[in-house]
TIGU-846745 format. One line per field, with one value per residue (C-alpha): residue in three letters; x, z, y. Coordinates in Angstrom, 3 decimals. Layout:
BEGIN
residu	ala_...
u	X_...
w	Z_...
v	Y_...
//
This chain:
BEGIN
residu	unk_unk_unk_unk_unk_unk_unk_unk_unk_unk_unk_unk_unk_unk_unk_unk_unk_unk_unk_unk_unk_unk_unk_unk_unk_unk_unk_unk_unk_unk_unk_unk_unk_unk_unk_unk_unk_unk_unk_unk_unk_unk_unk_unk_unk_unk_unk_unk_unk_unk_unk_unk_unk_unk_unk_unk_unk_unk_unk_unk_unk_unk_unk_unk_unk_unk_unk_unk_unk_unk_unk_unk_unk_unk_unk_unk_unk_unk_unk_unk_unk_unk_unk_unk_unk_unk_unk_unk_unk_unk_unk_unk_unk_unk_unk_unk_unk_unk_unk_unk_unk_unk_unk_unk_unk_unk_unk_unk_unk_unk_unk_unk_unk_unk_unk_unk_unk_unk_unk_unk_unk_unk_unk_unk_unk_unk_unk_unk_unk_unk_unk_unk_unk_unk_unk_unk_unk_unk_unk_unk_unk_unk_unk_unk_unk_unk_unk_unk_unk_unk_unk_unk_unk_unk_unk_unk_unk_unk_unk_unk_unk_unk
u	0.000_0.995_2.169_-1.391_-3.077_-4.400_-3.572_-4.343_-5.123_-8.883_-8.449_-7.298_-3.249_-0.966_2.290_3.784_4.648_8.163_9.071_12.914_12.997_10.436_10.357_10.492_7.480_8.691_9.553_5.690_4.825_6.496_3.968_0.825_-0.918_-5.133_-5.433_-9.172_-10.554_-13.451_-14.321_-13.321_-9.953_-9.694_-11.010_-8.270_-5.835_-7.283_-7.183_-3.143_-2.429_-2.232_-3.608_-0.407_-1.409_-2.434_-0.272_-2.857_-6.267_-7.772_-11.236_-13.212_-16.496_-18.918_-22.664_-22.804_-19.800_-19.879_-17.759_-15.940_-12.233_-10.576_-9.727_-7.536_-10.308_-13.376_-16.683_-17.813_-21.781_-21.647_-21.130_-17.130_-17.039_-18.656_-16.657_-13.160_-13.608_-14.592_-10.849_-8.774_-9.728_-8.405_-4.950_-2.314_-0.502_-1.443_-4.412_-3.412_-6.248_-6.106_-8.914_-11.503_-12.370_-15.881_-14.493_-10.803_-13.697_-16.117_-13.279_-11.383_-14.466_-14.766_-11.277_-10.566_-6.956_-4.104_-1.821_-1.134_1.662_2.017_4.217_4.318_5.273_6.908_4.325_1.659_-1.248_-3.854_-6.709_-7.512_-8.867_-8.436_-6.607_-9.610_-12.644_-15.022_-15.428_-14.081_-14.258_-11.214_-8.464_-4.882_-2.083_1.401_4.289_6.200_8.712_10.018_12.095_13.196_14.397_16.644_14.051_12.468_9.898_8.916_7.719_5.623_4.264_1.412_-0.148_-3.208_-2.915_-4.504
w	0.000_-0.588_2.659_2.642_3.086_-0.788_-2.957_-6.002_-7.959_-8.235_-12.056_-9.926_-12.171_-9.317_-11.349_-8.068_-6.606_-6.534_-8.223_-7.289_-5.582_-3.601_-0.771_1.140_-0.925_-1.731_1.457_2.721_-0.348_0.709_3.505_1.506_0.199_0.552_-0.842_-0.332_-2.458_-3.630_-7.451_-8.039_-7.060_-8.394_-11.832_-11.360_-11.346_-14.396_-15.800_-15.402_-17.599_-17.238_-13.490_-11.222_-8.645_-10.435_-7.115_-4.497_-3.568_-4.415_-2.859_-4.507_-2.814_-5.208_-5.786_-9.543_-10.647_-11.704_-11.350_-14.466_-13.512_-13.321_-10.425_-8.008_-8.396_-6.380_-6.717_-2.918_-2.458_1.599_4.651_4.198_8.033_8.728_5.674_6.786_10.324_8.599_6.794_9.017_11.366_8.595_8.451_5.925_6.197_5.897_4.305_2.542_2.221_-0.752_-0.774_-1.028_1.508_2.421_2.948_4.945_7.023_7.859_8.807_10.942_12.237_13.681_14.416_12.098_10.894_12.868_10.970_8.869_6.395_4.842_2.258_2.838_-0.350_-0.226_-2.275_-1.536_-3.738_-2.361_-3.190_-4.629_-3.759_0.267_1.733_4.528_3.079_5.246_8.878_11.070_15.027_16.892_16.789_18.877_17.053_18.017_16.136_15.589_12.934_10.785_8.034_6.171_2.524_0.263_-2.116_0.830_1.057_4.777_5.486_8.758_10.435_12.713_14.710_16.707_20.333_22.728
v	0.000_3.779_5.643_7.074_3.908_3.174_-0.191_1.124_4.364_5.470_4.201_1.120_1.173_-0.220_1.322_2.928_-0.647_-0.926_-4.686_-4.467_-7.185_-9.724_-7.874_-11.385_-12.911_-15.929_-16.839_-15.791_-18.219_-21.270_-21.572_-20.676_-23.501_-21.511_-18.303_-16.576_-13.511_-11.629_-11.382_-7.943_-9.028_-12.273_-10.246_-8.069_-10.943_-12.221_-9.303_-9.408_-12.119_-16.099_-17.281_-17.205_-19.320_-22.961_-24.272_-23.019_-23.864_-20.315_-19.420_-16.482_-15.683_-13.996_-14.400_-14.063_-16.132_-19.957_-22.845_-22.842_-21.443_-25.192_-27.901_-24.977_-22.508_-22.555_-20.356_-19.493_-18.323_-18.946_-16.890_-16.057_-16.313_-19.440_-20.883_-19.321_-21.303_-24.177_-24.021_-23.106_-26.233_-28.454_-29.242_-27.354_-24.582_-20.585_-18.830_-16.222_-13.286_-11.245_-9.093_-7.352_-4.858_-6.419_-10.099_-8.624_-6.183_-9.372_-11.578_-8.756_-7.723_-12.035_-12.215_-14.477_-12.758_-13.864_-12.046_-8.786_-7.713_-3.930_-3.373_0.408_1.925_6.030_7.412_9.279_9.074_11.508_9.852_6.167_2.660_2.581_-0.576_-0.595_1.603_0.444_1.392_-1.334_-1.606_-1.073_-3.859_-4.455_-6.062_-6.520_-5.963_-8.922_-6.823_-4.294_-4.122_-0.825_-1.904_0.570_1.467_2.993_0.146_-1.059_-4.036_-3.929_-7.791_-7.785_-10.323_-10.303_-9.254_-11.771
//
């Protein structure tokens, strides 16, 4: 996210991510084997080119898509709560949330993140799509670390205070 708190630009263009390096994604990625998003942002991934993630279980939770996106994708027209508890008492490793705001707001809002990562990029947009646009109740996390990269990039972990 920009240093004001927006993923994208209001025309939703993500050009001011810096791509320099991984920023330690890969290592995030080696323990990712679930990854759960809404349709506008799984459309948006689409919309990037050839599906990336043919290695992961993905989850998209939409009401008006089918079925039809191959064996790793799945079309999900439940309660994203209920379902995400459901999940995360099987066995395998993490659950990586993508987006959007109204599934990351409904499963903050049941504590049902254990963990957050910012990528806080140096620019400043002004205005644009809002990491958290919607009005969420108040939430402790702890810092579990910081890194500052060259490119100006800081990487911030969070984990849910008990």
């Amino acid at each position: 996210m920009t240093a004001d708190g927006m993923i994208a630009r209001s025309d939703g263009r993500t050009d001011w991510i810096l791509t320099d390096q991984d920023y330690e994604f890969e290592t995030f990625f080696k323990d990712v084997d679930t990854l759960i998003m809404g349709r506008k942002t799984f459309e948006k991934c689409l919309s990037l080119g050839p599906w990336p993630y043919d290695q992961l279980q993905t989850y998209v939770f939409s009401r008006s898509l089918k079925n039809d996106f191959g064996s790793s994708v799945t079309v999900v027209d439940r309660d994203p709560s209920t379902f995400i508890e459901e999940l995360k008492e099987k066995s395998g490793n993490k659950i990586w949330l993508v987006g959007g705001a109204e599934i990351i707001k409904e499963l903050m809002s049941e504590n049902l993140v254990d963990q957050v990562i910012f990528n806080i990029h140096k620019e400043i947009l002004g205005q644009g799509i809002q990491l958290f646009p919607l009005a969420m109740h108040s939430m402790f996390w702890t810092l579990e670390s910081s890194q500052e990269y060259p490119s100006g990039v800081v990487q911030t972990r969070y984990v849910m205070s008990p």
